[in-house]
N, C-alpha and C positions, 0 to 999 in steps of 0.2 A: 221171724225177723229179729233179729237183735241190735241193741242200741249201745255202744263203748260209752263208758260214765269213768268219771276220775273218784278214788276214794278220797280218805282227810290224807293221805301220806303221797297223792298225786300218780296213785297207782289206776293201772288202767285195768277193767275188769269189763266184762259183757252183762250187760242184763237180758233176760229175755223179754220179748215185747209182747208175746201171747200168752194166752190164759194154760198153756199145757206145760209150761214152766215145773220145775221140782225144785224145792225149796229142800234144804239140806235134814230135818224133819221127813220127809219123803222120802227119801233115799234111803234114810236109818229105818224106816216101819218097814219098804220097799226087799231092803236084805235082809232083815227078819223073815220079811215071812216069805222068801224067796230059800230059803236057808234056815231048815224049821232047828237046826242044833246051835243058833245060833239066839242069846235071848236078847234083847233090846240093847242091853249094856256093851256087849261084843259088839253087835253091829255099830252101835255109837264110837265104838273106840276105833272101830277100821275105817270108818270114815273119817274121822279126825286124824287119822292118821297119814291117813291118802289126802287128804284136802289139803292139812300142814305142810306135808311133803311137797307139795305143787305148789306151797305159796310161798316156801324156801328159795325152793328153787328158780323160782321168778324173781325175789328179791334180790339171787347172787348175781341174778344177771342172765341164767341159763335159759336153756332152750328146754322142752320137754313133745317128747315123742310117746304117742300113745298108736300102737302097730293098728292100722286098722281102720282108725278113727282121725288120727291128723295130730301134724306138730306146730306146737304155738311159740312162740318167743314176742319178747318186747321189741317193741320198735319207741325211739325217742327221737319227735323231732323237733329243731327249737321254733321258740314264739313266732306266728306271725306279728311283724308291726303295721 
């Protein structure tokens, strides 16, 4: 289950709500040794780099399609009063 949280800049983002969660740490050991030519430093850079990419592109406003897996875009709706 996932729960939508707002960050400080009122950005919306998902957290997960179970303990099988992958913290960004995870992911970088994860392609390491998924990918033995690859040493910690590379995988760290490709994930920052894919992460960055995805939080660009939400910021301009864009949609992001990932083939396979699903496409996300922001949705704003104003205050309830």
């Amino acid at each position: 289950m996932f729960r939508p949280s707002l960050n400080y800049w009122g950005i919306v983002y998902v957290k997960a709500m179970h303990t099988n969660s992958q913290i960004r740490s995870d992911l970088i050991s994860r392609l390491a040794k998924l990918h033995s030519q690859l040493i910690i430093i590379d995988a760290e850079n490709a994930v920052n780099v894919i992460i960055n990419s995805l939080t660009n592109t939400f910021a301009k406003g864009d949609r992001i399609e990932i083939c396979g897996f699903g496409s996300f875009a922001l949705n704003y709706k104003s205050p309830r009063i």
